[in-house]
C-alpha positions in Angstrom: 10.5 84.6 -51.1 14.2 84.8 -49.3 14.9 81.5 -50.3 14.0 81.8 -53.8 16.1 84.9 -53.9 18.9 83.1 -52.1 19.0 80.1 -54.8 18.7 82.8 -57.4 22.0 84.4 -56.6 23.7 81.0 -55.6 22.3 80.4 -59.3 23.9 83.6 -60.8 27.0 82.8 -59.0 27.6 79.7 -60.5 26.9 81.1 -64.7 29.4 83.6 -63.6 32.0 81.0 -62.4 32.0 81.0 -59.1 31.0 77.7 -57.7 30.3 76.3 -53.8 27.9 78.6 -52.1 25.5 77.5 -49.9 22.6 78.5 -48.5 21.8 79.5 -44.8 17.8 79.6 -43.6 16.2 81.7 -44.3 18.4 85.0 -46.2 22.0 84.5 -46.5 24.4 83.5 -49.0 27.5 81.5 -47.2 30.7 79.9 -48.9 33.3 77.6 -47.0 31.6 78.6 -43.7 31.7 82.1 -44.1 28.9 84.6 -45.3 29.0 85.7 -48.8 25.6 87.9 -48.9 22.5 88.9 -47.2 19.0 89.1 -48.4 16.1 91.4 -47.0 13.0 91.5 -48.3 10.4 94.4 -47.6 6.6 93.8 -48.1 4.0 95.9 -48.3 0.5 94.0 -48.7 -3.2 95.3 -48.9 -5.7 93.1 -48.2 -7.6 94.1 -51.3 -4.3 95.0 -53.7 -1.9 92.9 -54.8 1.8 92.4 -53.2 4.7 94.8 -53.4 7.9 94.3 -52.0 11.4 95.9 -52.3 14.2 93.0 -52.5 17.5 93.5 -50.9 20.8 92.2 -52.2 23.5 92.8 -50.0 26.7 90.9 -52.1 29.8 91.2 -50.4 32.3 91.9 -54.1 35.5 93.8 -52.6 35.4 94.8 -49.0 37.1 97.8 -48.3 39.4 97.0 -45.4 38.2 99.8 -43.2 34.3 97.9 -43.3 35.9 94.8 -42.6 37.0 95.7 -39.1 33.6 96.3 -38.4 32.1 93.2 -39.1 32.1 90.1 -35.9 31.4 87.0 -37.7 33.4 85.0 -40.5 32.9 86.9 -43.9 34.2 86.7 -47.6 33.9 88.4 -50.7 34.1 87.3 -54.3 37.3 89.2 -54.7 38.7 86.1 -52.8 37.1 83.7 -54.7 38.3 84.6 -58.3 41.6 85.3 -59.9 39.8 87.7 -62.3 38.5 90.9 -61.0 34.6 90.5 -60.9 32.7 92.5 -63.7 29.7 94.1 -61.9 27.6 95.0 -64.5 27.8 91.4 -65.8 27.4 90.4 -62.4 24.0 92.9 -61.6 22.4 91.8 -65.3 23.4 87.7 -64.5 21.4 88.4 -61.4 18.2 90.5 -62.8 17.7 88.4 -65.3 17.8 85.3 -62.9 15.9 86.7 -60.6 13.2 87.9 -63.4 12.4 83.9 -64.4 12.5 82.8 -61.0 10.1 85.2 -59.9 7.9 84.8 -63.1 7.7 80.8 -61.9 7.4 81.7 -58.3 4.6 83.6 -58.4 3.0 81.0 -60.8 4.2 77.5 -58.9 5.3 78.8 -55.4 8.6 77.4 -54.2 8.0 73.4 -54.1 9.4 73.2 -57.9 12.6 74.8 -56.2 13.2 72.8 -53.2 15.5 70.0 -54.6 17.6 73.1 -55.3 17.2 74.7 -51.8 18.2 70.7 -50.3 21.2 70.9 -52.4 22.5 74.2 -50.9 21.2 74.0 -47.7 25.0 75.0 -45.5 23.0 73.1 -42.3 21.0 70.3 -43.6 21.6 67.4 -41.2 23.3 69.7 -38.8 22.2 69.9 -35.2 21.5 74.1 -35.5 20.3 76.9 -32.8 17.7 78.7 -34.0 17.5 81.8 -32.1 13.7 83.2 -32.0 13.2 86.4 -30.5 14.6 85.6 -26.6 14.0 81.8 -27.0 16.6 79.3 -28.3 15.3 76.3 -29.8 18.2 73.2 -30.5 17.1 70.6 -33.5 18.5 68.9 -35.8 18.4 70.9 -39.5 15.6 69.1 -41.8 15.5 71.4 -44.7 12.6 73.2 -45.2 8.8 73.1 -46.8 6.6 74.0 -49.4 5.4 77.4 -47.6 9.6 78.3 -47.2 9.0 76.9 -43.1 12.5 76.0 -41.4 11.4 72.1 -40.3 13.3 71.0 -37.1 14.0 67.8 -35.8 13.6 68.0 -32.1 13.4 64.6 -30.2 11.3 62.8 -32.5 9.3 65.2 -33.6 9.6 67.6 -36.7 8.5 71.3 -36.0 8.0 74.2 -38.6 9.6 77.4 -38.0 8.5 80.3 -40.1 10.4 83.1 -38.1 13.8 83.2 -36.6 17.4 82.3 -37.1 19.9 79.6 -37.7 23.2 80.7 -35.6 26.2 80.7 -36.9 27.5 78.3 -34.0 26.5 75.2 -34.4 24.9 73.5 -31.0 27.5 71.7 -28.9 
């Protein structure tokens, strides 16, 4: 679901004019290296109910300085990337209503009729990655990802799945 949230704002990005983000596995939002936005997704499932879940748009559009200071890694916000101040509300309805069609088809079709999109955004496709699980750190070389959302990893000569975890930031020396 991350990832289907991820190319839905990449989406909504691009109808409001802002053009070359990318996609990091599995729930941010990067452009030119840097990150752009941050997804979280809470669930709450029954085994006899149907699935709820809150989604979680974090969308970096002017940074006060003082919250810059506190952040360690490489960031940007859309302030940089336009000349025009952006227009939040057209921003926040580009965005529901993207988000309301890609859910509708997710929930009917799953995400395979999204993964040429996800291939095309994918910041580390190709890339020799770390992915950082729990305490572990696993080095591969980026393949993309499957049908169930799965981070697929080329280590040696073999291609593992990786449902949980994280890309770093650093790519693997």
């Amino acid at each position: 679901l991350s990832l289907l949230v991820g190319i839905a704002v990449v989406n909504t990005l691009d109808q409001i004019g802002i053009h070359g983000a990318s996609l990091k596995w599995p729930n941010d939002i990067y452009y030119q290296g840097k990150k752009l936005a941050g997804i979280l997704i809470e669930l709450n499932a029954q085994a006899t109910e149907a699935c709820h879940c809150v989604i979680g748009i974090g969308l970096n559009v002017r940074m006060p300085p003082e919250q810059a200071k506190l952040i360690d890694q490489p960031w940007i916000d859309l302030s940089e990337l336009s000349n025009d101040p952006v227009d939040r509300n057209l921003l926040s309805a580009t965005l529901i209503k993207e988000l309301h069609e890609l859910l509708h088809d997710y929930e009917e079709t799953g995400l395979s009729p999204y993964l040429s999109r996800w291939f095309e955004l994918d910041c580390f496709l190709g890339k020799q990655v770390n992915l950082l699980i729990a305490d572990k750190v696993k080095t591969g070389i980026c393949r993309g990802v499957d049908e169930r959302g799965a981070l697929l990893l080329k280590c040696g000569e073999q291609i593992e799945e990786y449902i949980g975890g994280e890309i770093s930031l650093r790519l693997a020396d």
